[in-house]
N, C-alpha and C positions, 0 to 999 in steps of 0.2 A: 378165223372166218375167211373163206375162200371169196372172193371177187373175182369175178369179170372186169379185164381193161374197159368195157361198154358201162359197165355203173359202175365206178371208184368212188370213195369218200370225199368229199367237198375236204380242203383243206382246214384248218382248226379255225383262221378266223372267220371264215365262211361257214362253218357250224355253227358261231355266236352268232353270226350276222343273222339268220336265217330264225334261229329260236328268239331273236330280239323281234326281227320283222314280225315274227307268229304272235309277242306278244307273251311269250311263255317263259319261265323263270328255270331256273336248271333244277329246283326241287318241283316242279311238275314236269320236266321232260324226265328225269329220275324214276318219278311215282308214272311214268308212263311206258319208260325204256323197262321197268324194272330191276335199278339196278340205286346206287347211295349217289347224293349230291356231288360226293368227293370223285366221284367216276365222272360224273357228267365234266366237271370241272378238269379234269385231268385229260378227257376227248378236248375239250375245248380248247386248252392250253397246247395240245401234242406233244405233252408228257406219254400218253399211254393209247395204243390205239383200240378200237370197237373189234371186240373179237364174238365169237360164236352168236349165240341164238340173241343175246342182248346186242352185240351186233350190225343184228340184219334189222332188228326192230329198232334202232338207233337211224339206219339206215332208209327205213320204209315212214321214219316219221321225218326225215329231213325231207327225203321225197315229197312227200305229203304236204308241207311246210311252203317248202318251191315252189308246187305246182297251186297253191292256195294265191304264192306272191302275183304269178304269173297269171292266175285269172283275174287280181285284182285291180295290175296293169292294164287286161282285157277290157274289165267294164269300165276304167276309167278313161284308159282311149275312147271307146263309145261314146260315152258321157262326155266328155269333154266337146266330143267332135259334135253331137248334136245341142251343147248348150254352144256353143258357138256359131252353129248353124240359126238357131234362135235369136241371139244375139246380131247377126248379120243379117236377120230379117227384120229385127224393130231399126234398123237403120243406121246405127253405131257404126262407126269407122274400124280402122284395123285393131289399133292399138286398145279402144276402149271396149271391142268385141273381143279379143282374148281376156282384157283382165275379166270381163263378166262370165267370159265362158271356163277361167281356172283363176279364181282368185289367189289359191296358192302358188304362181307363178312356174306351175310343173309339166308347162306344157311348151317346152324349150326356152320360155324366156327366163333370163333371169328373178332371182327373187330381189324385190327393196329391203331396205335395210329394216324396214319396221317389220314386214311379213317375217322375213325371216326370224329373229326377233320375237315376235309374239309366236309362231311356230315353234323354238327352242324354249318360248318359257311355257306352253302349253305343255308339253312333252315332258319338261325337267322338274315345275313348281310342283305341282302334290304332293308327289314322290319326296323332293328333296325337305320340301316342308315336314314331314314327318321323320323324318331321317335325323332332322335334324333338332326335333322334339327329343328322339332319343340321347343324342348324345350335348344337352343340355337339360333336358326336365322342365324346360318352362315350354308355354304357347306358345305365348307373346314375344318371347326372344327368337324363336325358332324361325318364326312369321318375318321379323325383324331382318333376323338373318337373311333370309333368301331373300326377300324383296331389296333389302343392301347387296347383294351377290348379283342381283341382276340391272340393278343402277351403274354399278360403276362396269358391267358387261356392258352394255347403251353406250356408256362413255368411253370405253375402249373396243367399240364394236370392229372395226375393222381387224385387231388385232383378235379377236375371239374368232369370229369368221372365218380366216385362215387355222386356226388351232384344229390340229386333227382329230381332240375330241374334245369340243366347245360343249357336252355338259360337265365333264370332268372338271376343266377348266371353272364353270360357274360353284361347282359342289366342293372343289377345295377352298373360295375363295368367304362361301357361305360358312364352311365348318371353320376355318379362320377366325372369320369374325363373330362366330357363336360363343368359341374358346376365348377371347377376349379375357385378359381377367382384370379390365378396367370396368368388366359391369358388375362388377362387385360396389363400386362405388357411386353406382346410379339407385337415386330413390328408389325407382320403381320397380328394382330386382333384388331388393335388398331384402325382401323375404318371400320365402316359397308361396310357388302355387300350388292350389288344390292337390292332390296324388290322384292317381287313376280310382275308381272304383271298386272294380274287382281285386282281391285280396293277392294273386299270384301277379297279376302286373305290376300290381303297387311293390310288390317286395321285388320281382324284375327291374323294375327302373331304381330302387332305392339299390341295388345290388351294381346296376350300370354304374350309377353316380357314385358309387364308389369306389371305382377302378381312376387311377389318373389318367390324365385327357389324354397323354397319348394311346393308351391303353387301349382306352374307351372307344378313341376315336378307331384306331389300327381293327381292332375287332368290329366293330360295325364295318369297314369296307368290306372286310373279309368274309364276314360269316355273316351279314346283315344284305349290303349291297352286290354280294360274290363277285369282287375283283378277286385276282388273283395273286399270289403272293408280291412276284414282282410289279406289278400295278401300284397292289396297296403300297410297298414299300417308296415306290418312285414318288407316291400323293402326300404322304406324308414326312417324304422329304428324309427317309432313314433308307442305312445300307440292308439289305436281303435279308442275313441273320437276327438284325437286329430287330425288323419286324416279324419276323416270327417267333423270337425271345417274347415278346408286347403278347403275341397272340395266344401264347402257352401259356404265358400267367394267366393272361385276363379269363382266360378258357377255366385255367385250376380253379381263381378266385369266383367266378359264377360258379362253379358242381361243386365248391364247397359249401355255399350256402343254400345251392338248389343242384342235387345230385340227381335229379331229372334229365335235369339240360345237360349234362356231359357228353352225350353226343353232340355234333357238330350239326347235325341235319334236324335235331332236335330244338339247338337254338337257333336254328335259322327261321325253324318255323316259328317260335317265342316272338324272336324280333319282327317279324312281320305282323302277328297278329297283335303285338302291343302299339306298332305304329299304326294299324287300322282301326283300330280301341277308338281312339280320338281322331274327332271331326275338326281337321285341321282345315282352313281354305286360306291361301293366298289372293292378294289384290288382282285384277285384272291387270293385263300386260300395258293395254294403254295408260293404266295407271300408273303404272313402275315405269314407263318410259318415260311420262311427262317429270312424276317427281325426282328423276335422275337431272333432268333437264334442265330442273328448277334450282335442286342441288347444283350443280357446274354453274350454274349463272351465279346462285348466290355468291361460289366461290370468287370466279373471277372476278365480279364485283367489288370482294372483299379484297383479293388483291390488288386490283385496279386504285382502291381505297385508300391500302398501306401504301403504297408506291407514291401516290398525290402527299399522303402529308408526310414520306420519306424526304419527298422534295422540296416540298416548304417548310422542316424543318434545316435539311439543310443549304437552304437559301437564306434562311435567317440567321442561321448560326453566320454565313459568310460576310452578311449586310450589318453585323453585330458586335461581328467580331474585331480587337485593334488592327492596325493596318504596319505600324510600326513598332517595332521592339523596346519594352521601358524594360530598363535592366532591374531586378529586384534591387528593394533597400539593404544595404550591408549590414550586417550584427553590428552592434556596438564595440567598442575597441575601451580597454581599460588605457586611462592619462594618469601618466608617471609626473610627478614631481609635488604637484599638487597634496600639502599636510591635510591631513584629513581633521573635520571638524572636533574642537574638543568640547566635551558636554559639562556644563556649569558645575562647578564644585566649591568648596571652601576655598576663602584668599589664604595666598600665603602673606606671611611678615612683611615682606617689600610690599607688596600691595596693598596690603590692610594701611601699612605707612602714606602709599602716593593717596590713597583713599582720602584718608586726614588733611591731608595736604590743603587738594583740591577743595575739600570742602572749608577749611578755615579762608580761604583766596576770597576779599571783599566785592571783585569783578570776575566776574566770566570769564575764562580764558588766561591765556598766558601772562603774568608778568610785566611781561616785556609787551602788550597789545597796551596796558592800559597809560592814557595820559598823561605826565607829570608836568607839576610848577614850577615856571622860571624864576 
């Protein structure tokens, strides 16, 4: 494809930026370019550039894309300038005529911490909610999961804020804690939910669940959420080849039991319409803020807790304890000299004799004790 230096290719990640702003999935800019998922994927990444007629039409729908962004900046400037112009007429001051004229704080000032916040869980929660239905098979834990991924987000909010992609960030910490395999040992997941209805979904998801979790997990980023190889491999914390090894099996072991799906753009589309299947909804944001909130308080409480009776127990022990050293009692010691007791037995002859003796004697005793006549 020949270019002009006056319209060039936007760079790769400004092709994702721009199909993200549009809202469009790289298997509809595909099914629009003309061309397979794995092409769009490969412009995006600049592995491969937009050449001929697919190309210019890659190129006439980024345009298109831009010039969409840019009129929406247009009416929102408008909009903003005249709800603030409204807002400065009912009498509001500076500060409370901006927030009323852009509650999303997009009109230079900063965002607060909540705005923000509920803005990234507006954007992140459906999505991840169903996402994450797939790669567990329950609802309720799915639901579980995110709204846990966006408590302890609240809690380490400042550090998420800074993260250059703070929903990546919330979606590795959700599939974490979905993978868990301490919920094996909770009542209430200790036996299945319902399966889908439709007969190909149900044997989709019974075919997911049976890939191991990394498996499971490496192919939904890949072919379910379209990161790309080095993404998925970085998310889930494995080297390059190794998640693509994950994604080859997991890829054979689905077109072995569904030789359908052996294209790649075929299961992507599988995975999306088995996550739209089910009416998944997450809590409100202010909801998941406060019970983050309420969690960190319980905690600290509880350690606040152990710490108090850490320290009166040992204060007791100190107040309890001897102050001086008693030396233990020593073992017994065996005494030499000392004939050892003899146990009653038959008299001998001398004895059976003094026996006689003593008993013919008219007085008690010696002899020689008793009184004679002068």
């Amino acid at each position: 494809m020949t270019q002009s230096p006056a319209t060039p290719l936007p760079p790769p990640t400004e092709r994702r930026r721009l199909r993200e702003a549009g809202s469009l999935t790289q298997a509809q800019v595909a099914e629009r370019v003309g061309v397979s998922r794995r092409t769009v994927r490969a412009w995006e990444t600049g592995r491969a550039a937009p050449r001929g007629r697919e190309g210019e039409a890659y190129l006439d729908l980024l345009r298109s894309l831009e010039e969409r962004r840019r009129d929406q900046e247009r009416s929102f400037d408008v909009d903003v300038t005249e709800r603030h112009a409204e807002a400065e007429g009912d009498g509001l001051d500076g500060d409370a005529a901006a927030a009323a004229a852009d509650p999303a704080g997009r009109t230079g000032r900063p965002l607060t911490p909540a705005q923000a916040f509920d803005a990234l869980y507006a954007f992140c929660a459906p999505a991840l909610v169903r996402q994450t239905y797939l790669l567990t098979g329950r609802r309720e834990l799915a639901r579980e999961s995110v709204e846990r991924a966006f408590e302890i987000a609240w809690q380490r909010w400042p550090e998420v804020a800074r993260d250059p992609d703070p929903a990546g960030w919330v979606r590795a910490t959700a599939y974490d804690f979905a993978l868990s395999p301490w919920h094996r040992f909770r009542p209430r997941y200790r036996h299945p939910e319902p399966p889908p209805a439709d007969t190909a979904d149900r044997l989709l998801l019974d075919v997911l669940l049976g890939l191991t979790p990394s498996q499971r997990r490496t192919l939904l980023l890949y072919d379910g959420v379209g990161l790309d190889l080095p993404e998925t491999a970085a998310e889930t914390e494995a080297t390059t080849p190794a998640a693509a090894n994950r994604i080859l099996h997991a890829r054979a072991a689905v077109a072995t039991r569904m030789p359908t799906l052996s294209d790649p753009d075929d299961l992507h589309r599988r995975l999306a319409e088995l996550a739209s299947a089910e009416r998944l909804r997450a809590s409100a944001a202010p909801a998941v803020r406060e019970g983050g909130e309420r969690r960190a308080r319980f905690w600290t409480r509880a350690a606040i807790a152990f710490t108090v009776a850490l320290i009166g127990t040992t204060a007791l022990t100190l107040r309890t304890a001897p102050t001086r050293y008693e030396p233990p009692v020593p073992p017994g010691a065996t005494v030499h000299g000392v004939p050892p007791p003899v146990a009653p037995g038959p008299l001998s002859h001398k004895e059976q004799k003094l026996r006689d003796k003593l008993r013919s004697e008219p007085h008690a005793g010696p002899e020689r004790l008793a009184p004679q006549p002068f």
